[in-house]
C-alpha positions as CSV (number, residue, x, y, z in Angstrom):
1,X,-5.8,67.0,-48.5
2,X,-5.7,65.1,-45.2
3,X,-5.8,61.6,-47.0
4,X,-2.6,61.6,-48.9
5,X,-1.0,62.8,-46.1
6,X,-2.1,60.3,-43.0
7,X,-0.6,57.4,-46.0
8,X,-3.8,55.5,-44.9
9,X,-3.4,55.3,-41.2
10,X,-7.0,55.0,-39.9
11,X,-6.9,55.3,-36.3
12,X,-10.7,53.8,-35.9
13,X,-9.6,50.5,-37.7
14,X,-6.4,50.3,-34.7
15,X,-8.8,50.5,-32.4
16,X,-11.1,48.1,-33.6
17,X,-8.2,45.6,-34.4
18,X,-7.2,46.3,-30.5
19,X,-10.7,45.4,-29.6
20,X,-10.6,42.1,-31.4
21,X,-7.2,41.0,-30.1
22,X,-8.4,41.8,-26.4
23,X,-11.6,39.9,-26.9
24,X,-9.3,36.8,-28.6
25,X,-7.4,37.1,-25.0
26,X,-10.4,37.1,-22.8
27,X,-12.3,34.2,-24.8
28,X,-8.8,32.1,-24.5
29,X,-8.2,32.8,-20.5
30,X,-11.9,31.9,-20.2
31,X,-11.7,28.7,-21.9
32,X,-8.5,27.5,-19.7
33,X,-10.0,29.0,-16.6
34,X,-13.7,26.4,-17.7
35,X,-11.3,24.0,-18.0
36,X,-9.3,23.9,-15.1
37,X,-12.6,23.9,-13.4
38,X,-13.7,21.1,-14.9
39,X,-10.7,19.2,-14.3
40,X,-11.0,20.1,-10.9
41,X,-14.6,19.2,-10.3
42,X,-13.5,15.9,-12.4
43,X,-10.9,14.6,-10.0
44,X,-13.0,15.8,-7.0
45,X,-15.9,13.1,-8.6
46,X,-13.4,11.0,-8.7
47,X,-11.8,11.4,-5.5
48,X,-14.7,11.0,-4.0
49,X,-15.6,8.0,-5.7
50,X,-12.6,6.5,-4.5
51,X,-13.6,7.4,-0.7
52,X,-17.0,6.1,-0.9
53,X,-16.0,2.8,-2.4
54,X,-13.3,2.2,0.1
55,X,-16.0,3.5,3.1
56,X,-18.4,0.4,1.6
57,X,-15.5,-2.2,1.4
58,X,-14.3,-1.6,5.0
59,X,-18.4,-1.7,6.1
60,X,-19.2,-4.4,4.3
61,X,-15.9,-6.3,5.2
62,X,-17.1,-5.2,9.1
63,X,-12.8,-3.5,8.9
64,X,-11.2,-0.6,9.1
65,X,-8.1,-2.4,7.7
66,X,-9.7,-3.9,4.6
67,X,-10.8,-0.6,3.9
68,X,-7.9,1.4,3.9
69,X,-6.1,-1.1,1.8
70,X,-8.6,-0.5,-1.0
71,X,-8.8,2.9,-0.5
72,X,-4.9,2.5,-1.2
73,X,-5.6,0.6,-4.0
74,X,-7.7,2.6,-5.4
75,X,-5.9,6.1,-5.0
76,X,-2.7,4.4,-6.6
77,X,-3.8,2.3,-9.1
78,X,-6.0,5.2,-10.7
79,X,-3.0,7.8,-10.1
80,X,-0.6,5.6,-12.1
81,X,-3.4,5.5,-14.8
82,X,-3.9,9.0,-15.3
83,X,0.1,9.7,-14.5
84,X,0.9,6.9,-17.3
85,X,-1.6,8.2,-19.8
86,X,-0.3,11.6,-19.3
87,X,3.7,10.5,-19.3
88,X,3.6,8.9,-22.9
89,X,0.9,11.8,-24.5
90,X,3.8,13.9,-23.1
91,X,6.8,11.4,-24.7
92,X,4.7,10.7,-28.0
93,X,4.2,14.7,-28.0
94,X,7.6,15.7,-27.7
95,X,10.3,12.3,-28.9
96,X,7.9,9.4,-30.0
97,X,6.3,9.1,-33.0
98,X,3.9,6.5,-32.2
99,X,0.0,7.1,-33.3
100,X,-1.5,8.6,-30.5
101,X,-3.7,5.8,-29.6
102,X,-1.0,3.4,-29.4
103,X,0.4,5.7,-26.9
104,X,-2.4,5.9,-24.7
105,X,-2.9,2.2,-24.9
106,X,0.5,1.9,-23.9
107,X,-0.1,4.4,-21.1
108,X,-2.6,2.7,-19.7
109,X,-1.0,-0.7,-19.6
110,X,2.1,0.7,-17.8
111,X,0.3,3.3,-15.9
112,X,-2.1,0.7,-14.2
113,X,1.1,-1.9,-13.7
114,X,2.8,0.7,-11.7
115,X,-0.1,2.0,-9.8
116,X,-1.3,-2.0,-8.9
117,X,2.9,-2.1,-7.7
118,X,3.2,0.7,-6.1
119,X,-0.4,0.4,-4.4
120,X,1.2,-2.9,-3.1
121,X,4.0,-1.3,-1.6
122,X,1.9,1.1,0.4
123,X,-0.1,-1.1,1.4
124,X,3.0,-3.4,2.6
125,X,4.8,-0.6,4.3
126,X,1.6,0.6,5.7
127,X,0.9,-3.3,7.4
128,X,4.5,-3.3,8.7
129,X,4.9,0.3,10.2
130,X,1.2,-0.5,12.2
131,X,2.3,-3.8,13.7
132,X,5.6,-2.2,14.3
133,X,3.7,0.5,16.0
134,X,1.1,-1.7,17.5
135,X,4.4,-3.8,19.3
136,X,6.1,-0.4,20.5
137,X,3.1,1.2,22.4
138,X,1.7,-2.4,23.5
């Protein structure tokens, strides 16, 4: 009768496979939408760290100076950690073929070089555009 001529199309087992793929979608955008909170709350602790520590170094050091200078430190050295890291996962990802911790390692080293140079450049452009200040509204 009906059978042989529906050639086994079951309509209730569409639906149900429907069901599943939808619930597949909703469970992934879930887990990327936990995770980019977590990331989020993550560099927040961590930006915040970075503020406080800088806030005790220029109390401490009884200047404002010495404080911004770390907090400069700070932001840049630990931004050209996380950008390193991220740079060579990317590189080892898609052209190197280096074990991955190698390329972390190497991250790291190169990440925190840059971020300690570049955190010194700030820090030097920041000293000469005050005092260049300072002299022009003195």
């Amino acid at each position: 009768g009906d059978d042989e001529d529906s050639e086994g199309f079951s309509p209730g087992l569409l639906l149900f496979a429907l069901f599943g793929v939808v619930m597949i979608l909703l469970m992934v955008g879930a887990g990327i939408a936990v995770t980019l909170i977590a990331l989020i709350v993550l560099f927040g602790f961590i930006s915040i760290g970075i503020l406080s520590v800088a806030v005790v170094v220029g109390l401490m050091k009884k200047s404002f100076n010495k404080g911004f200078i770390s907090f400069l430190m700070l932001f840049s050295v630990t931004g050209g950690l996380i950008s390193g890291v991220t740079v060579f996962l990317l590189l080892n990802e898609f052209l190197l073929e280096w074990q991955m911790m190698n390329a972390v390692i190497t991250g790291i080293f190169i990440g925190l070089s840059a971020g300690i140079i570049f955190g010194a450049l700030l820090v030097f452009i920041f000293q000469r555009a005050s005092v260049f200040i300072h002299k022009k509204f003195s």
